[in-house]
C-alpha atoms as a printed R data frame, in Angstrom:
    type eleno elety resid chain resno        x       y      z
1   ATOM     1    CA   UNK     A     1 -100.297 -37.396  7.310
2   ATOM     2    CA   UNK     A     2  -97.812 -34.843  8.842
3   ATOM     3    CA   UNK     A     3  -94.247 -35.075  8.180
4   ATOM     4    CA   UNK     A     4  -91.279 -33.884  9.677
5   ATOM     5    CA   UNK     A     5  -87.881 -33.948  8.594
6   ATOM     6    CA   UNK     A     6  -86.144 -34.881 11.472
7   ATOM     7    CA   UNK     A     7  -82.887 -36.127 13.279
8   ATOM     8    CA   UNK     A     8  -82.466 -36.633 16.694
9   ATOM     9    CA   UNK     A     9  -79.604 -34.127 17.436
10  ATOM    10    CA   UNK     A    10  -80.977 -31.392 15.383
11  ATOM    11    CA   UNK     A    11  -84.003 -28.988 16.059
12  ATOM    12    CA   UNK     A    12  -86.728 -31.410 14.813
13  ATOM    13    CA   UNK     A    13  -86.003 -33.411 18.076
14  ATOM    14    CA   UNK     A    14  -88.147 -30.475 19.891
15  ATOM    15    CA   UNK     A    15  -90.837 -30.272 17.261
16  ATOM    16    CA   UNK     A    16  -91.190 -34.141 18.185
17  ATOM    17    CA   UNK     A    17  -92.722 -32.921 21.593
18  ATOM    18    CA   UNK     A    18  -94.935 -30.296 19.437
19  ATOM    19    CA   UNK     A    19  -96.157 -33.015 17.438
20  ATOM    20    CA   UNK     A    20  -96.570 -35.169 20.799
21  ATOM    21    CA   UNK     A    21  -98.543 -32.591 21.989
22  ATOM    22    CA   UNK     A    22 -101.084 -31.544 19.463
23  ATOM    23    CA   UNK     A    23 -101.888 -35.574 19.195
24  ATOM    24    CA   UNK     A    24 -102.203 -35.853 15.485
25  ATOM    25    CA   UNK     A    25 -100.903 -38.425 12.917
26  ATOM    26    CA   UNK     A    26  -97.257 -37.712 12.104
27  ATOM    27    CA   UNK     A    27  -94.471 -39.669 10.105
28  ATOM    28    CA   UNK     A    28  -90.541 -38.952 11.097
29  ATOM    29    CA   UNK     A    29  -88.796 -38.501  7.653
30  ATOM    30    CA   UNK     A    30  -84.921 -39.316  8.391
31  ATOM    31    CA   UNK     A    31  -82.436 -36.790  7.347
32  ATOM    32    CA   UNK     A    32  -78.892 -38.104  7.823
33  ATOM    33    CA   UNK     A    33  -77.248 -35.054  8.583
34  ATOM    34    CA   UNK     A    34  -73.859 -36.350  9.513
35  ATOM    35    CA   UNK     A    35  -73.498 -37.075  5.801
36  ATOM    36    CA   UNK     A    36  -74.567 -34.039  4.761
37  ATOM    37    CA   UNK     A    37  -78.224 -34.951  3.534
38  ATOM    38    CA   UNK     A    38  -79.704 -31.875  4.580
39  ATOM    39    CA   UNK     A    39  -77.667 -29.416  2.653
40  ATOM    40    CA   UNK     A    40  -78.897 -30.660 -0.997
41  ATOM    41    CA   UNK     A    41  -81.869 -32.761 -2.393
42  ATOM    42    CA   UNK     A    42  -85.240 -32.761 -1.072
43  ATOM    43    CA   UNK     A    43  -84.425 -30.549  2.181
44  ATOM    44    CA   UNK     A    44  -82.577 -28.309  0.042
45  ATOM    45    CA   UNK     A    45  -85.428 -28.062 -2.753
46  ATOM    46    CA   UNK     A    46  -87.888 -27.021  0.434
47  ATOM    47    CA   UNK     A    47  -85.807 -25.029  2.921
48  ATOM    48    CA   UNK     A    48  -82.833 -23.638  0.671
49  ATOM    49    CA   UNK     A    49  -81.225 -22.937  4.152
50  ATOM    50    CA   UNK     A    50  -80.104 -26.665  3.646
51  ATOM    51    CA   UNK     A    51  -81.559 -27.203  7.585
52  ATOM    52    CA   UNK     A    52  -84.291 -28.974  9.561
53  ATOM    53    CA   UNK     A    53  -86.619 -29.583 10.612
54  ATOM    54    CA   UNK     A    54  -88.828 -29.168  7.809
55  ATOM    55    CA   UNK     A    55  -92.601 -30.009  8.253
56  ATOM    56    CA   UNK     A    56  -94.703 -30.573  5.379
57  ATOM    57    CA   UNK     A    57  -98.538 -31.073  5.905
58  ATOM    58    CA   UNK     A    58 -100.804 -31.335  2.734
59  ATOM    59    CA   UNK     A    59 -100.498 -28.141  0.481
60  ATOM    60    CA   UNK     A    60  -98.393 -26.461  3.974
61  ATOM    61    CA   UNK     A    61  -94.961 -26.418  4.535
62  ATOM    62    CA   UNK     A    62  -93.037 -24.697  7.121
63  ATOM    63    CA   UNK     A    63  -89.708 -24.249  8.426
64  ATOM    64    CA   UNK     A    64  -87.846 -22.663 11.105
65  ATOM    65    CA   UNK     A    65  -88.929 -24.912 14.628
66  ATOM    66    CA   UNK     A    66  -91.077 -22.088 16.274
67  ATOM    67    CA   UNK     A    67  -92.931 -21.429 13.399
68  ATOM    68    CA   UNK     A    68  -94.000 -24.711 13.240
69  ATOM    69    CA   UNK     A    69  -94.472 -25.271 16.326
70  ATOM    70    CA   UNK     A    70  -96.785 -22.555 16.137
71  ATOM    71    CA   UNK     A    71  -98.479 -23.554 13.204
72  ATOM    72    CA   UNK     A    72  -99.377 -26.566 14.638
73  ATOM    73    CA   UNK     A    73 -101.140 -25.202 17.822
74  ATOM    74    CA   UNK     A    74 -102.713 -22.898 15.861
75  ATOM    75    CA   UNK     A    75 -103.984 -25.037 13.411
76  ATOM    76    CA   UNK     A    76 -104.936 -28.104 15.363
77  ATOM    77    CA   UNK     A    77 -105.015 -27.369 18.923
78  ATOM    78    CA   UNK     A    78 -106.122 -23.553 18.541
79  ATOM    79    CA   UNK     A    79 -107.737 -22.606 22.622
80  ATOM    80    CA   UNK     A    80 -105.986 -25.833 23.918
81  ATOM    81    CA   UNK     A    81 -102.525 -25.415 23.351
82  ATOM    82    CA   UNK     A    82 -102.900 -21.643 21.461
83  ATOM    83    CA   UNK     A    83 -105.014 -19.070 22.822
84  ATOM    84    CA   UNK     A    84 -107.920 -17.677 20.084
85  ATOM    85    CA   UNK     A    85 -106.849 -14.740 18.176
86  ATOM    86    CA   UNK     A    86 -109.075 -12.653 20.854
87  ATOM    87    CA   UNK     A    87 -107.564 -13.874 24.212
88  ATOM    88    CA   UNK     A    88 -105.922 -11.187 26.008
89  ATOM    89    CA   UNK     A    89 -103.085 -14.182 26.453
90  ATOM    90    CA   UNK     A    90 -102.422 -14.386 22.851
91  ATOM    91    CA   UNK     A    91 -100.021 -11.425 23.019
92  ATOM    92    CA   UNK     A    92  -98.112 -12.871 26.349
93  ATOM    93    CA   UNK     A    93  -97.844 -16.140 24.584
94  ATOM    94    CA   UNK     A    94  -96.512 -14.953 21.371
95  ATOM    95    CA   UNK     A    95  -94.173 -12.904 23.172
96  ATOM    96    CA   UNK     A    96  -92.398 -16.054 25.013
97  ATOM    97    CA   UNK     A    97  -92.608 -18.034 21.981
98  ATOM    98    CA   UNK     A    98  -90.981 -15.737 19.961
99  ATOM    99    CA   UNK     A    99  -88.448 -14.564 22.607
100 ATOM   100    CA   UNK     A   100  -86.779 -18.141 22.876
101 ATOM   101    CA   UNK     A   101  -85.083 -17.629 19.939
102 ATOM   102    CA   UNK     A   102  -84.509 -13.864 19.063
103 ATOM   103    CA   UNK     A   103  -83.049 -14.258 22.369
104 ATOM   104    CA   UNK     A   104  -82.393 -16.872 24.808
105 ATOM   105    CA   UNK     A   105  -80.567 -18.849 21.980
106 ATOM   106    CA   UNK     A   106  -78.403 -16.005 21.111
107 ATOM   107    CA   UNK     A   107  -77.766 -14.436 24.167
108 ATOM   108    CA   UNK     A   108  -76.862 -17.674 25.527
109 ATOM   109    CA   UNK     A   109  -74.589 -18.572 22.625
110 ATOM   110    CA   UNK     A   110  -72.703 -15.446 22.682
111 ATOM   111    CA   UNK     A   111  -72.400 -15.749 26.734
112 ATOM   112    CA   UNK     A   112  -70.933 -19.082 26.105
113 ATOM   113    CA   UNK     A   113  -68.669 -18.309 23.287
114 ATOM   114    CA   UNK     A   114  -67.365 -14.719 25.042
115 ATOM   115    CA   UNK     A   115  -68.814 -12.710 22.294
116 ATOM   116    CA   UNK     A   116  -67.697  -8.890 22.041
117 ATOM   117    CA   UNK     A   117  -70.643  -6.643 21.484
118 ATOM   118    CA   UNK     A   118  -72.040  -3.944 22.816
119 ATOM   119    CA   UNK     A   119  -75.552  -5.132 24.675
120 ATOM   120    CA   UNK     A   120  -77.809  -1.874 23.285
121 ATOM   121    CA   UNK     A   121  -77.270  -2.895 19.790
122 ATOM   122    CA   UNK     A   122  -77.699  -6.689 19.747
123 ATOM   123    CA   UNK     A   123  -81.284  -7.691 20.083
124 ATOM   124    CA   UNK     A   124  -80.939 -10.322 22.767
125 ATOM   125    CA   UNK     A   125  -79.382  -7.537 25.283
126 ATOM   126    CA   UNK     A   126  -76.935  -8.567 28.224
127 ATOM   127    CA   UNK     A   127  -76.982 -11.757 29.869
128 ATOM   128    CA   UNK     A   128  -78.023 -10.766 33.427
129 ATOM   129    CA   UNK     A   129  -81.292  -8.843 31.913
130 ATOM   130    CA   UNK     A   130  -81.926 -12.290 29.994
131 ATOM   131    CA   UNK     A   131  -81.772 -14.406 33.059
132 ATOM   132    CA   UNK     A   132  -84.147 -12.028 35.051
133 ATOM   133    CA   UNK     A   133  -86.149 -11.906 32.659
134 ATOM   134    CA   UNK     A   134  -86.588 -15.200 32.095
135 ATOM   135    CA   UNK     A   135  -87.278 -15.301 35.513
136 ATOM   136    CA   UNK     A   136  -89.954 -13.331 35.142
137 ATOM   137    CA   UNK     A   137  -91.236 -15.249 32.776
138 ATOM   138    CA   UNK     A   138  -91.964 -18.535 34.525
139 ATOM   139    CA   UNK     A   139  -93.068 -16.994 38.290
140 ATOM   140    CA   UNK     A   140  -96.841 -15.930 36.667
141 ATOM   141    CA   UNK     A   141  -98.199 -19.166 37.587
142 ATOM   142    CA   UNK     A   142  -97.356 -23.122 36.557
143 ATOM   143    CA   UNK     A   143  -96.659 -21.809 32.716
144 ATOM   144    CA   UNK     A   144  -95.860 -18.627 31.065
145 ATOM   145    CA   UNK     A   145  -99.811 -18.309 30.655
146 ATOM   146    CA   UNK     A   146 -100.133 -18.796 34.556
147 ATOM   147    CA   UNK     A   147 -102.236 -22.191 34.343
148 ATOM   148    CA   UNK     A   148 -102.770 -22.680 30.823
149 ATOM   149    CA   UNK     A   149  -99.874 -24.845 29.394
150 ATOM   150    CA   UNK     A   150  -99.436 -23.960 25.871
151 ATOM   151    CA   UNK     A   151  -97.275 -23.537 22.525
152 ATOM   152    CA   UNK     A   152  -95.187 -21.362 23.871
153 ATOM   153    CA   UNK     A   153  -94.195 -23.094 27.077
154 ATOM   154    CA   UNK     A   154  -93.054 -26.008 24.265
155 ATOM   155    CA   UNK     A   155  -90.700 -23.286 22.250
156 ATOM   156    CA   UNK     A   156  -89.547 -21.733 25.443
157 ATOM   157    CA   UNK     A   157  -89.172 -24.286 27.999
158 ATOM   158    CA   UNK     A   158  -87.786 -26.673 25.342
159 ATOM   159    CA   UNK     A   159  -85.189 -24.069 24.162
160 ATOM   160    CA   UNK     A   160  -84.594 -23.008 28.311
161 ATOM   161    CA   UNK     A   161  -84.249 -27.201 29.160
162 ATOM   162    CA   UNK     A   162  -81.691 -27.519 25.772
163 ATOM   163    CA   UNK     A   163  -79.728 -24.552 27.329
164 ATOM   164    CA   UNK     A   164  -79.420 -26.337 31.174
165 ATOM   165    CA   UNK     A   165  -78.639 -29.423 29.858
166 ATOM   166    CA   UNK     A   166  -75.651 -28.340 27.868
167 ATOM   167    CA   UNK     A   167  -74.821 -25.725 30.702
168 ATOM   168    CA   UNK     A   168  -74.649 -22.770 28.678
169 ATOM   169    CA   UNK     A   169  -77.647 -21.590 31.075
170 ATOM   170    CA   UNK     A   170  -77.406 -21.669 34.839
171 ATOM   171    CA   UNK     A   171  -80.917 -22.020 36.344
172 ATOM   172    CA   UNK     A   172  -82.404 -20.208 39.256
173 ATOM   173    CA   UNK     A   173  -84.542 -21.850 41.433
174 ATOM   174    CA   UNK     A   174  -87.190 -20.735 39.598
175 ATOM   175    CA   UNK     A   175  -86.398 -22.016 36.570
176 ATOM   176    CA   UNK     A   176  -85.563 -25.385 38.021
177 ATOM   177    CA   UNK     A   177  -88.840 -25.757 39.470
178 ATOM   178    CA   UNK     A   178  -90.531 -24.923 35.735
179 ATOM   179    CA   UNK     A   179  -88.461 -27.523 34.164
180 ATOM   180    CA   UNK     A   180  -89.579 -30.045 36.762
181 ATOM   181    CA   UNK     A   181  -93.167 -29.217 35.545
182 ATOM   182    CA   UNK     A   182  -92.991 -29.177 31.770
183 ATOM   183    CA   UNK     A   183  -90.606 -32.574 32.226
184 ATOM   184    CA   UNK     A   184  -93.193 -34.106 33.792
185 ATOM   185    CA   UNK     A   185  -95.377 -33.801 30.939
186 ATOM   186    CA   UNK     A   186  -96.528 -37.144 28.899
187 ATOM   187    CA   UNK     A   187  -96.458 -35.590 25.576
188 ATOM   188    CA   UNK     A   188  -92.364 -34.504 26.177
189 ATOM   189    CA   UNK     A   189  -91.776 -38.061 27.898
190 ATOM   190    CA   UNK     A   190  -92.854 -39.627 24.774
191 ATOM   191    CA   UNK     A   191  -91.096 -37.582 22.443
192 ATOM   192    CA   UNK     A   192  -87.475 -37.935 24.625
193 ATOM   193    CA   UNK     A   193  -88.395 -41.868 24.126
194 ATOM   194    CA   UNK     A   194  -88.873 -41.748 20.320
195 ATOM   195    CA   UNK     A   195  -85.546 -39.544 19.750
196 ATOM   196    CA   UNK     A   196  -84.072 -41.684 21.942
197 ATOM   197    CA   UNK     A   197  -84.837 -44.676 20.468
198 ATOM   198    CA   UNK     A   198  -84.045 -43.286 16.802
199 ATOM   199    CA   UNK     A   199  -80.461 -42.668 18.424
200 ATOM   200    CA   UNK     A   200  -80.121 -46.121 19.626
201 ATOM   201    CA   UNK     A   201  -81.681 -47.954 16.156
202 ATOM   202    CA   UNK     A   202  -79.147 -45.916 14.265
203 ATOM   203    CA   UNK     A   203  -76.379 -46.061 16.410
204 ATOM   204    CA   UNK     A   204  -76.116 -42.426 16.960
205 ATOM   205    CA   UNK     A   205  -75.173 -42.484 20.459
């Protein structure tokens, strides 16, 4: 069975809706990060970054939450929730996927925390050129693939929804209206439920 290496206030809560997604078997594996468990032992022996989520399935294991998220689609749900490696879409979605956190993370983290840079030599650019392009992004159709929801709406639109919700990202209307559409999904309902519901068994909240 799948693992992750999860806690709800950490990456692995997104990977959750991944996992959700996709529709295999998976077991939570609880890393209590508040003590510190993820920065030696069995984390540390797979990820020597001392962070999670880690995912470990059979002989595979993977780190870093887009990766596996991409893994997954590509190895369980590949032309459901990953277009074949000859679908003209396969570049578009690997371009989202990967552009959620090369630079809508950091661009909105240096935004938020007034970092001094100069935009040509940062990767994630200026803010304004991130927003509009973000715009961009979700006004091709329902999903960044127009009406194919896949992988990369889960990496993007999960990392776009983290951003709102903590308002270091102020969303158009556009973007409002995208978040209304990947919230309604089952898959991300369930997941919010089960990190939810770790939070309240362990008295996280």
């Amino acid at each position: 069975m799948i693992q992750l290496y999860h806690h709800p206030f950490t990456r692995a809560a997104g990977v959750v809706w991944a996992l959700e997604e996709v529709g295999e078997p998976y077991e939570l594996v609880h890393v209590d990060v508040m003590k510190g468990a993820h920065k030696g032992g069995d984390v540390a022996a797979k990820n020597p970054m001392g962070k999670i989520p880690v995912l470990v399935d059979g002989d595979a294991l993977v780190t870093e939450a887009a990766a596996i998220d991409l893994y997954l689609a590509d190895r369980y749900a590949l032309g459901r929730l990953a277009p074949a490696l000859d679908d003209p879409r396969r570049g578009t979605y690997l371009r989202w996927a990967f552009y959620a956190p090369s630079v809508i993370e950091p661009g909105s983290l240096a935004k938020s925390a007034s970092w001094e840079f100069r935009p040509s030599s940062a990767g994630w650019g200026d803010h304004p050129t991130m927003l509009a392009t973000i715009d961009h992004a979700v006004s091709q159709g329902d999903y960044l693939l127009g009406d194919m929801f896949s992988m990369a709406d889960v990496i993007f639109g999960g990392t776009v929804r983290y951003m709102v919700r903590f308002k270091m990202l102020e969303p158009s209307a556009k973007v409002s209206a995208y978040l209304e559409r990947i919230g309604a999904r089952a898959a991300l309902q369930r997941a919010d439920a089960r990190n939810a519901a770790i939070v309240a068994e362990r008295g996280l909240g």
